[in-house]
C-alpha angles and dihedrals in degrees: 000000000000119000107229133195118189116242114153142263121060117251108175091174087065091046100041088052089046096062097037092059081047093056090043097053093040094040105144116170087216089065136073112247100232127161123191109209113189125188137165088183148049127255134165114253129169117240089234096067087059095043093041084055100052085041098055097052078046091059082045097059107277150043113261121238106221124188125186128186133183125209109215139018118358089228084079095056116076091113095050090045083053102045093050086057105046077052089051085045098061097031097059088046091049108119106261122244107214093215107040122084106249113250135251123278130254120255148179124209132177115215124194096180147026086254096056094038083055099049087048086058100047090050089055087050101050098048088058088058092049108102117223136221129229144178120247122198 
């Protein structure tokens, strides 16, 4: 977990690059690759930092689950929106490991309370406990 102070301005490309230094330092294979993103603003971003960041957990050993979420009106999503399908994107075309459980998909969710951001949470959380079938041959 990042520790985080307000001070103004939103800057994606820092954070991305923050977590993405934190999930390479803490990669285990034994782990689900998930980032949490959270916004209540709009910022530019390039697909490719997106895509250089799924890539890269990908090039680790699996597909990162990223989830973003923005607090306030949908109107001021459209990055995060974005962001949550270029992850989809690399993550459905990451090669696929037989024994392992597939992971959980990438999403995007807008939340307009405390009571909606939990519940967003506790649905994350809840799709990493559930356990996954898969086909062995």
């Amino acid at each position: 977990m990042l520790s985080h102070r307000a001070g103004g301005g939103t800057n994606f490309l820092k954070a991305l690059q923050a977590g993405g230094t934190v999930m390479t330092q803490k990669w285990s294979t034994e782990r689900t690759p998930v980032m949490i993103f959270l916004s209540d603003g709009e910022c530019s971003i390039s697909d490719m930092a997106i895509q250089d960041l799924c890539r890269s957990a990908v090039r680790l050993g699996k597909p990162l689950s990223f989830h973003s979420i923005s607090f306030g009106q949908d109107s001021s999503s459209s990055s995060l929106r974005r962001m949550a399908n270029l992850a989809l994107g690399v993550q459905n075309n990451a090669p696929r490991n037989p024994r392992t459980p597939p992971s959980i998909p990438s999403s995007f969710a807008v939340a307009l309370d405390a009571v909606q951001l939990a519940e967003t949470f506790l649905g994350i959380a809840e799709s990493l406990r559930k356990p996954r079938g898969a086909l062995m041959y």
